[in-house]
N, C-alpha and C positions, 0 to 999 in steps of 0.2 A: 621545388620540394613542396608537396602539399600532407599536412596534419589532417588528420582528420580525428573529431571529437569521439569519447567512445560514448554511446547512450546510456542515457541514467541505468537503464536496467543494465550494462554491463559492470556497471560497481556495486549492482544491489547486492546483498550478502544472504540470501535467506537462511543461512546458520547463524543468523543474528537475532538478539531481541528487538524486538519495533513495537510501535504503540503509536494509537493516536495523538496527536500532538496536543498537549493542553488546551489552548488557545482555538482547537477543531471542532467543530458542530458537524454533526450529520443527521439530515431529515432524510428519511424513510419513503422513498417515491415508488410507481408500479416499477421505473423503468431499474432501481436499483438505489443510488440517494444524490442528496446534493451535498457539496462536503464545504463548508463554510471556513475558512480562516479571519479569525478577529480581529488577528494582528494587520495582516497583507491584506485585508478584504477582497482576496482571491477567491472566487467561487470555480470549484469544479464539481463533475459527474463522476458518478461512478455509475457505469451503461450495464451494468447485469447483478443481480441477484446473488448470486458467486462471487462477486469481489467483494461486494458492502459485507458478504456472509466472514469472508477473510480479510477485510479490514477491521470489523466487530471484534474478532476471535484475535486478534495481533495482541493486546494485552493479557489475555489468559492461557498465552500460547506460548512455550521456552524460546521456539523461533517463528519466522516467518515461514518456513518451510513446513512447520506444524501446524500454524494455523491456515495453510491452503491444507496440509491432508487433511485438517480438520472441518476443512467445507467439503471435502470430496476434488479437490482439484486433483487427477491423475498425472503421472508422468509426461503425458502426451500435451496438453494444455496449461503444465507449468512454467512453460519459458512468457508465455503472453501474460501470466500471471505477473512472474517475476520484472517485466519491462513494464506492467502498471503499478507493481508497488515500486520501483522505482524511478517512475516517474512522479509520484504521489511521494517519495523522499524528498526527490529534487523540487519542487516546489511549495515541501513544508511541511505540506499536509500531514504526514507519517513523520516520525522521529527515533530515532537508534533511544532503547529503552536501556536505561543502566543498571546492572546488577541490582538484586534486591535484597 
């Protein structure tokens, strides 16, 4: 019998609130940014202009599904979207934002 894991982005919710994670840095590169955690001293990319644009926008956004239309992310380019933001949950970076 084999299990097989489901990827980060198959649990990501984009009807959810998210947010930068406190504890997150992000510097501003051509390529898009680097996204620092303080705690984990995990360093990742974010590899385009569009994501760091929907990663910015996650806390002034009711969900994440608003802040990709709010970078212009279409229908067609939402699923690669939604398996970077949740990949960027599973590793910290992003955090489920709590009611305000």
């Amino acid at each position: 019998m084999s299990t097989t894991l489901d990827p980060p982005s198959a649990a990501f919710d984009l009807d959810r609130p998210w947010d930068l994670h406190p504890r997150v840095s992000l510097r501003r590169e051509p390529f898009g940014a680097l996204v620092y955690h303080f705690d984990t001293r995990r360093l990742s990319f974010l590899k385009s202009l569009d994501l760091l644009a929907v990663v910015e926008s996650l806390g002034a956004s009711p969900t994440a599904g608003e802040a990709c239309r709010a970078a212009g992310i279409d229908d067609e380019r939402l699923p690669a979207y939604r398996h970077a933001l949740g990949t960027l949950a599973a590793s910290g970076m992003i955090c489920e934002r709590r009611p305000r």
